[in-house]
N, C-alpha and C positions, 0 to 999 in steps of 0.2 A: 403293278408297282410302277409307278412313276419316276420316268429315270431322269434324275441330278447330274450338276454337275461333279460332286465326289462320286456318284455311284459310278459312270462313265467314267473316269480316272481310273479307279477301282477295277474296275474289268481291264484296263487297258493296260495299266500295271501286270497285271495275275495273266494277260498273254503274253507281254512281253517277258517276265518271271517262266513262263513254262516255255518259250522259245529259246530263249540265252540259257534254259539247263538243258541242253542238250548239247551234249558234247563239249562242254565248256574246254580250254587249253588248259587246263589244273582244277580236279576237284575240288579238291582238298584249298587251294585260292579262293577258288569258288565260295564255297561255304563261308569263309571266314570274310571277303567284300559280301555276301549279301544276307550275314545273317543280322548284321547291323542295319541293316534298312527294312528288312521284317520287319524286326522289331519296330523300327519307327514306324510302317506304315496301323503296322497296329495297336499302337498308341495312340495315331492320327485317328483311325478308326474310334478308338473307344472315346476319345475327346468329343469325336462330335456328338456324340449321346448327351453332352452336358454345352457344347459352347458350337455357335452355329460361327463358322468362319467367314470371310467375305469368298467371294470366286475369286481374286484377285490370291488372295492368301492361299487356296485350293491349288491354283494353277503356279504360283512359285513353289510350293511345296512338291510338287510336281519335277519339277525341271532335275533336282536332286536324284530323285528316286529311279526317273529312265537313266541319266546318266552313269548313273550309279550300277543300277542293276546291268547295263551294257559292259561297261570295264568289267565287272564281275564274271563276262561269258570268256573275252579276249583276253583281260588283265591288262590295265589301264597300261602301263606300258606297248601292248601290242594294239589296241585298238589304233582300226585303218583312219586317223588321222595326218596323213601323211600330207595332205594338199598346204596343211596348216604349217607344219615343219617350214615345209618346203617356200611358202610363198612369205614366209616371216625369216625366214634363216635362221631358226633353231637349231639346237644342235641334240636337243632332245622330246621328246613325245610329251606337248603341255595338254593334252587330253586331261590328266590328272589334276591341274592348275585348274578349269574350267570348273571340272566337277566340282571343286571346295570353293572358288566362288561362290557357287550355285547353295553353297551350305548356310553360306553366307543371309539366303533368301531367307530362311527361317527364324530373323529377326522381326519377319512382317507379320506370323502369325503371334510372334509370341508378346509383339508389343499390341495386337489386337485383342489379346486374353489379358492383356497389364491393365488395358483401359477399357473393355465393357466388366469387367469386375475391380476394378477400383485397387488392385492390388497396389500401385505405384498413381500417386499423383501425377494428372497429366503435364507434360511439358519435358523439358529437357532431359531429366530425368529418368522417367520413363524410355526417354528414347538412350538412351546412356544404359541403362541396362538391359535392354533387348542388345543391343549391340555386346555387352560383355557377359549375358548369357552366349551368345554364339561363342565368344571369343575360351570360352571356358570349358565351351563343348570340344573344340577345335583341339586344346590342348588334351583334352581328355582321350579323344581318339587319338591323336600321334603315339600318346603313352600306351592304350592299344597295341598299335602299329609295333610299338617297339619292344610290348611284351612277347606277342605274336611272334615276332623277326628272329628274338633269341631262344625259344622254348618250342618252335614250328622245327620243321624238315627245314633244310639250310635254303633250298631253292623256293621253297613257297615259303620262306616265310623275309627272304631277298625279294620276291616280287608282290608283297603285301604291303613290303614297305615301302615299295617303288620309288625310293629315290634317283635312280637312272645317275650312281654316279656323283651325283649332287651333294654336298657334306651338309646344304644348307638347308635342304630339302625340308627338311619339317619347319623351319620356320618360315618358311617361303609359302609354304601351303598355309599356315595360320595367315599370313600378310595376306592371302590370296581368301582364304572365310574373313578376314573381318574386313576387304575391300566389300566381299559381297552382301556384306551387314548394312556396310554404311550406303550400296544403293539402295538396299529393301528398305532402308530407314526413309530415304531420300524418298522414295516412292509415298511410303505411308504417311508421310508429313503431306508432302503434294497433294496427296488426295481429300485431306482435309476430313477423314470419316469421322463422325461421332458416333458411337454404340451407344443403346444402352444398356446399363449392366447386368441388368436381369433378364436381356431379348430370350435367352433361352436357358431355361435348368436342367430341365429333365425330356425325357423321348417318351412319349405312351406307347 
């Protein structure tokens, strides 16, 4: 078997996934941070059966997924980011702010499937709604968050919604997915790719 770059991903994910379940500081947290990134990872998975991504897109999609499945073990709250606190003068743990940036990336793949299938005419447009795709997801998970928060155990489902305090916290985190929209925009504009739109259909 010839190994890719999603395959390599792929394994690096499913060790990282089998080191941060052990012993996590809240199952039950647990579960609920990483059963949404399963999912995504294996939605990613079955996309590629039908639409070949660039490594570029591979590796932004990426960044989400460790960060993500990391807070999952600690709870974004407790992850040892403390150098960062301390050398910005926070006054709370932006480990969580990073992460949804990083969610932010996922407008590179998805304005890369807008335009090798012709769904959205290239140009601004295009790049107009990969960005308010993100922005659409963003809210969708906060509303998660806060079904989670009031129908969970009181403590896990306070540290799922890890506002640390913060009243403004969900929207802050959305400001913080759709900054990291408009750099993966930024990116994929710069790079200037053209697909075409049939490069890949099907897997034999």
């Amino acid at each position: 078997m010839r190994i890719t770059l999603p395959r390599l991903l792929l394994a690096a994910y499913l060790l990282l996934f089998a080191i941060c379940a052990i012993e996590p500081w809240d199952r039950a947290v647990w579960w609920a941070e990483n059963l949404p990134i399963m999912i995504l990872v294996a939605l990613v998975a079955w996309l590629h059966r039908y639409h070949r991504f660039s490594g570029t897109a591979y590796l932004f999609m990426a960044f989400l997924v460790v960060l993500h499945t990391i807070g999952g073990h600690y709870t974004f709250e407790r992850v040892p980011f403390d150098w960062v606190t301390g050398w910005f003068g926070f006054e709370r743990n932006h480990y969580d702010r990073l992460a949804h940036f990083t969610v932010g990336f996922y407008a590179y793949p998805v304005a890369e499937i807008l335009q090798a299938r012709r769904l959205v005419r290239p140009g601004w447009l295009l790049l107009l709604f990969a960005v308010s795709a993100i922005l659409a997801v963003a809210a969708a998970y906060e509303i998660f968050e806060w079904i989670f928060a009031v129908s969970a155990d009181p403590v896990a489902g306070l540290t799922v919604l890890g506002s640390q305090g913060d009243p403004w916290d969900a929207q802050k985190d959305m400001l913080a997915d759709g900054l990291g929209a408009l750099f993966a925009i930024a990116v994929f504009r710069l790079t200037g790719r053209r697909r075409a739109p049939a490069e890949r259909t099907t897997r034999g």
